[in-house]
C-alpha positions, -999 to 999 in steps of 0.1 A, spaced: 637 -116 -877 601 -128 -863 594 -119 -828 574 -141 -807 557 -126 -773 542 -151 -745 527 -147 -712 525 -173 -678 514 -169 -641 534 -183 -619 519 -205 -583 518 -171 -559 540 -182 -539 567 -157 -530 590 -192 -520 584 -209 -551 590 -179 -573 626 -171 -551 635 -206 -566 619 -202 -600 639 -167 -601 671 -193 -592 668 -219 -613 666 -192 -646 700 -177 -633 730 -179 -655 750 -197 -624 721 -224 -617 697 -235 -652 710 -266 -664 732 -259 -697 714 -290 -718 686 -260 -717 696 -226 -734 716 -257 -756 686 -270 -770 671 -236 -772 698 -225 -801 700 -261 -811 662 -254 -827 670 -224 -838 661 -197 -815 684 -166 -817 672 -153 -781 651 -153 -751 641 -134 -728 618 -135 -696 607 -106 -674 584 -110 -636 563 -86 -621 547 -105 -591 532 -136 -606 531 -129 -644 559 -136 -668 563 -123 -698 589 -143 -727 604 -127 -756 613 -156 -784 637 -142 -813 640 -164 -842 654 -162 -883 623 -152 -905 622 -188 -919 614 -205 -883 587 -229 -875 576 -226 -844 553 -258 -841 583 -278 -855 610 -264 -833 589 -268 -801 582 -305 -813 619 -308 -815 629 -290 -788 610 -317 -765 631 -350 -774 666 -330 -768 684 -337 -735 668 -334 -708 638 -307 -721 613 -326 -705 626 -331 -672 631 -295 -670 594 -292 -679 581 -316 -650 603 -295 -630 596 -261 -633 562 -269 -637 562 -271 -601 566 -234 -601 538 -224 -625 500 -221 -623 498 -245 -649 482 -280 -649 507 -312 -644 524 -324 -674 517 -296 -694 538 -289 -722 555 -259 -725 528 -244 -752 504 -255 -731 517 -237 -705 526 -203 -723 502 -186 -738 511 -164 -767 503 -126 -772 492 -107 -801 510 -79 -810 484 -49 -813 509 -18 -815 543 -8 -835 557 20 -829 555 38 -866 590 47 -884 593 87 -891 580 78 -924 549 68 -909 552 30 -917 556 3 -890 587 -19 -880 
């Protein structure tokens, strides 16, 4: 399994993040969107706050293509319309895509198996 990490500030805006927070809820995000997630591919996500900052975690199959999936993942129902929208939310310029928007991390420790090897 590949493990992708990515990082985005959000507007600080303690209103704006309240509804952010909402609209990611189980009871309120609009199902065509965790759809089109797995429809590319995407085994799981996940997305943690402290204050402004968010931090995604992107599970996927070894064999995934992240460039190609993201290309696909924008024509599906309504992707881009959720983009416009919660773009309104994050420090990020108008229109911008969502890999424009989050910014991927580098991975710069494992924590080593008892043989000494990493994960």
């Amino acid at each position: 399994m590949k493990r992708y990490c990515q990082t985005l500030t959000l507007t600080d805006d303690e209103k704006l993040i309240e509804q952010y927070c909402y609209w990611h809820s189980p009871e309120h995000i609009w199902p065509e969107i965790p759809a089109g997630i797995r429809e590319v591919g995407i085994l799981n996500m996940e997305i943690y706050r402290l204050g402004t900052l968010l931090f995604m975690i992107v599970e996927t199959p070894d064999d995934f293509d992240w460039d190609a999936a993201f290309a696909r993942l924008a024509t599906l129902d309504r992707q881009a319309e959720w983009e416009d929208f919660v773009g309104q939310f994050q420090g990020s310029a108008p229109g911008a895509s969502s890999d424009q928007k989050w910014k991927r991390m580098d991975c710069i420790f494992k924590l080593p198996n008892a043989d000494g090897y990493g994960n």
